[in-house]
Phi, psi and omega in degrees: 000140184274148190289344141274042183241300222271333148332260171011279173292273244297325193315296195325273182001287192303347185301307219257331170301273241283346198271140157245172174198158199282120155310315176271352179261314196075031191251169187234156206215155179258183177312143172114331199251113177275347174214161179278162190260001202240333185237020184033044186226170214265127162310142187260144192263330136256172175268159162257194211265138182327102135301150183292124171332098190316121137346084207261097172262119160296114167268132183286140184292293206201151156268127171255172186253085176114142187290340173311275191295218217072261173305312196288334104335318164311318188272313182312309212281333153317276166334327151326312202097001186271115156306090202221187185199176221199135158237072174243196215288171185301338180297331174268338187246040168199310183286343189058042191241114175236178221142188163210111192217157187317090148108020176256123163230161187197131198262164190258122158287178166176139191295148188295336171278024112279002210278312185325307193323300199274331156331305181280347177284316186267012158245351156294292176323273184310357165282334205260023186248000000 
């Protein structure tokens, strides 16, 4: 084998033992650079390795009338710490039309290990309504 092939490949190889990378970022840096520059923390010689994302069945909260009130639970239940997403029917969801007009709905989602949770938060809301 010629002696700059073999050059070569070990330089490729040795490129990637030298990389370093960001816990918080995930960004990758080469030898020599000792802290990210975006997140000012000290660098890894690996990542560790991913888990994969915990499975969420989401379940619908409550149907409302219209993406306002909606939006506006949604934001209380974020403050919470409660996660949710908003579906709603197509006049409101393909027009972007919020509101509350004849036959607009729109439903509140939540992972099911909040759902009690988030229940008793929109029935304090919809009692003061």
């Amino acid at each position: 084998m010629d002696n700059s092939v073999v050059f070569s490949l070990k330089t490729w190889t040795n490129s990637f033992v030298d990389t370093m990378f960001c816990l918080e970022c995930k960004s990758e840096y080469q030898e020599g650079v000792e802290i990210c520059v975006d997140c000012n923390t000290t660098l890894v010689g690996e990542l560790p390795e991913e888990k994969p994302p915990k499975e969420v069945k989401w379940i619908p909260l409550h149907e409302l009338p219209g993406q306002m009130y909606a939006e506006m639970v949604k934001e209380i239940l974020e403050k919470e710490g409660i996660p949710s997403y908003i579906k709603a029917n197509f006049l409101t969801g393909a027009y972007g039309i919020k509101g509350s007009f004849a036959g607009s709905r729109a439903t509140l989602y939540v992972p099911e290990e909040h759902a009690n949770r988030a229940g008793s938060i929109l029935n304090q809301m919809l009692d003061h309504i």
